[in-house]
C-alpha positions in Angstrom: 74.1 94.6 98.2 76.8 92.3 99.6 79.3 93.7 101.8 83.2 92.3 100.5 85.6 91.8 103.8 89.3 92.4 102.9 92.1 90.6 104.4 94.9 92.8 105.4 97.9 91.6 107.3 99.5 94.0 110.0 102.5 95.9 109.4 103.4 96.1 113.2 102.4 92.9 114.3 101.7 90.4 112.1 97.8 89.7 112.8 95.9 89.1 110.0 92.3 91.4 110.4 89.4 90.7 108.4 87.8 94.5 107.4 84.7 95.2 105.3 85.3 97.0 102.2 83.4 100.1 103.5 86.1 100.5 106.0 89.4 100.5 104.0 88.7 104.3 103.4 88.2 104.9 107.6 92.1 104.9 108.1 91.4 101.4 110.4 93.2 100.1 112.8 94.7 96.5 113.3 92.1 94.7 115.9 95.2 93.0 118.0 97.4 95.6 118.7 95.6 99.2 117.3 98.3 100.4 115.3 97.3 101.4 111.2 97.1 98.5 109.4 97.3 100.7 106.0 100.1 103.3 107.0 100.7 105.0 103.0 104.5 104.4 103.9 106.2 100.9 102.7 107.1 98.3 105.7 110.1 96.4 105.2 110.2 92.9 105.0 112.0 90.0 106.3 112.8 86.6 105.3 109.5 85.7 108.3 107.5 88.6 106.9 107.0 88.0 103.3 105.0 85.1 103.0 102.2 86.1 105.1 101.9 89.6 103.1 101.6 88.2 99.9 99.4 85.0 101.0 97.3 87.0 103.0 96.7 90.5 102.0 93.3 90.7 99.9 94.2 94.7 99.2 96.4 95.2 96.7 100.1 94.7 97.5 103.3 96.4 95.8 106.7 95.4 96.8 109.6 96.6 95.7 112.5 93.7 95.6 115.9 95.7 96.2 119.4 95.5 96.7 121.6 97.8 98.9 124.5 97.4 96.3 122.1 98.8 93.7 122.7 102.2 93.1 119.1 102.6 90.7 117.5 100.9 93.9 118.9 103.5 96.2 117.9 106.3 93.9 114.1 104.8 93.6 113.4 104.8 97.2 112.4 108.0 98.2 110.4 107.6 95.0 108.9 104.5 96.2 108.2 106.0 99.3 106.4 109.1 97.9 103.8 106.8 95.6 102.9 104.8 98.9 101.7 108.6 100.6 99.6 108.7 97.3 97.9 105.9 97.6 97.0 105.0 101.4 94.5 101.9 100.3 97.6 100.3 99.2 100.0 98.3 100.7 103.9 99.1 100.2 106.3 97.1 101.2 110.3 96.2 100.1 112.4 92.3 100.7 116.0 93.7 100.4 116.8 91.0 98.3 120.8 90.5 99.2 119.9 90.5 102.8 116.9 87.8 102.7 118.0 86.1 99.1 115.9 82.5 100.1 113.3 84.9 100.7 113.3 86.9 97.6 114.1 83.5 95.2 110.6 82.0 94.7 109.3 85.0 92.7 112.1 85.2 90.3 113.1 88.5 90.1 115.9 88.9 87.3 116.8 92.5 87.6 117.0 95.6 89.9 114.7 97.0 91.7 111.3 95.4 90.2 108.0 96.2 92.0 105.8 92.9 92.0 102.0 93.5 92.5 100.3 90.7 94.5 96.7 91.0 95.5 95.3 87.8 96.9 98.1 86.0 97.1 98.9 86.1 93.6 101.2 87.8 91.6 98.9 90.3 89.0 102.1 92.7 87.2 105.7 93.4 87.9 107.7 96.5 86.7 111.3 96.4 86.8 113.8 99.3 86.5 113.8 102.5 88.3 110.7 104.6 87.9 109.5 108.2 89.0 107.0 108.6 91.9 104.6 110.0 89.5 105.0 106.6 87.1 104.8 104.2 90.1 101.4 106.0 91.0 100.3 105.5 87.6 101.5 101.5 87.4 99.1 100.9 90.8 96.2 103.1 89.4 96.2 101.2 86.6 96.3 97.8 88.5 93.4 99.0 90.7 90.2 97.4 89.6 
């Protein structure tokens, strides 16, 4: 049996950690600065952040691509933010899109909010519109392979 090592980027510091698959489970803890890497709440993003989580994240990786003007966006959030306690082997994050727009322009997103799910650095599914906690949870089940 061959152990898989999963790349996760930190949400507090930016290191990326190599982990065995065994230990995604074992709540671990980012080898440069000991803080969670997998917290089961979504980090926000910046225009310096982005990147590296998509590129370099092995787990899967939802992010919700928002706009403070958008009133469905607003009213998703806490729903957002509910799926991500569901689900603690998966990483949430959002790119407030009219704050960071260069940021947010190379994966296209065409309407408010859309999740984008990225596991390897590519992009697997997207979902856009305003969804349910309960709906989100089922969207990442179903991505989970």
């Amino acid at each position: 049996m061959t152990i898989q090592n999963f790349h996760i980027v930190c949400p507090h510091c930016q290191a990326t950690n190599r982990l065995p698959s065994e230990r995604l489970s074992a709540a671990p803890n980012c080898g440069k600065c000991g803080q969670p890497l997998l917290t089961a709440s979504p980090q926000e993003l910046t225009a310096q952040t982005v990147a590296k989580t998509i590129q370099k994240n092995d787990v899967l990786t939802i992010i919700d691509f928002w706009a403070s003007w958008c009133q469905p966006c607003l009213m998703m959030a806490p729903q957002f933010k509910a799926a991500a306690s569901q689900l603690p082997q998966v990483v949430f994050a959002k790119l407030q899109t009219d704050k960071y727009e260069q940021a947010a322009a190379p994966y296209n997103i065409r309407s408010l909010p859309t999740m984008v799910a990225f596991r390897g650095g590519k992009e697997v599914a997207r979902q856009s519109g305003a969804l349910p906690s309960n709906q989100i949870v089922q969207w990442v089940q179903s991505l989970q392979t």
